[in-house]
C-alpha positions in Angstrom: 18.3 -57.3 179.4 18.4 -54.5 182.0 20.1 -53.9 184.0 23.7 -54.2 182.8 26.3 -54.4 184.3 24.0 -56.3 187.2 24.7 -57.3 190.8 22.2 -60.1 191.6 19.8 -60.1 189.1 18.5 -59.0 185.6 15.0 -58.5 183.8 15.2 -60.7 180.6 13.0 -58.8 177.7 14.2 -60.7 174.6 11.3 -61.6 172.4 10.9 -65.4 171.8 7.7 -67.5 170.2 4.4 -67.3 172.5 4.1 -70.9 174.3 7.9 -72.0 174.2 9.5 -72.3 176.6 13.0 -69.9 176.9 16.2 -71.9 178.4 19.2 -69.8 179.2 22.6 -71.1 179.7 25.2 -68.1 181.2 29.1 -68.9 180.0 32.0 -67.7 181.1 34.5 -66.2 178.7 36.3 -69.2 178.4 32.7 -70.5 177.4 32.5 -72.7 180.9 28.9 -73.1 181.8 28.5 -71.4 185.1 24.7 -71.4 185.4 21.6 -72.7 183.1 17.8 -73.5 183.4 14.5 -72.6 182.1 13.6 -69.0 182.8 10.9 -68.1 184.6 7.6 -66.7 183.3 9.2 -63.2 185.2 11.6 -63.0 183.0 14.3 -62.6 186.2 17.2 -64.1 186.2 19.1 -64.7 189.6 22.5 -64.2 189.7 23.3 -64.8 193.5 26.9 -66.2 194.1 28.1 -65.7 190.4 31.9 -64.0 191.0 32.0 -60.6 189.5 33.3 -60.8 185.7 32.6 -60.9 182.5 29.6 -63.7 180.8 27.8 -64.1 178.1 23.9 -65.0 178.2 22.8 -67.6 175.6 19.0 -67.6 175.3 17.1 -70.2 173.5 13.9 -71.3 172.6 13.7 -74.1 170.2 13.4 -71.6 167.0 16.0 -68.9 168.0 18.7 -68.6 169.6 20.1 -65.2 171.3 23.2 -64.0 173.0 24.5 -61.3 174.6 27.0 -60.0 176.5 26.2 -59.4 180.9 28.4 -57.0 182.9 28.0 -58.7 186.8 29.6 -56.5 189.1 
């Protein structure tokens, strides 16, 4: 995921299985849900209105499962 840290948006460009759809669920670290979805066939996440911190991006798409940590400034 690039870039990172981000301000209001970042390029996803995990690999995931062709045809399935990739849902993303972005946790505080106290592991509060503060945003989640389906992402977009762009790949680009929007971050507008998401405080400055620490978070960590789960990604998933019915097979795996992927997280890392996001840096939003």
């Amino acid at each position: 995921m690039y870039p990172n840290p981000a301000t209001d948006a970042v390029m996803v460009n995990a690999v995931f299985a062709a045809g399935q759809p990739v849902r993303y669920q972005l946790l505080d670290v106290s592991g509060r849900l503060v945003l989640a979805g389906t992402l977009a066939p762009s790949r680009r996440l929007l971050l507008t209105n998401i405080p400055a911190g620490l978070y960590w991006l789960v990604l998933r798409d019915g097979v795996d499962t992927k997280r890392a940590p996001l840096v939003i400034q």
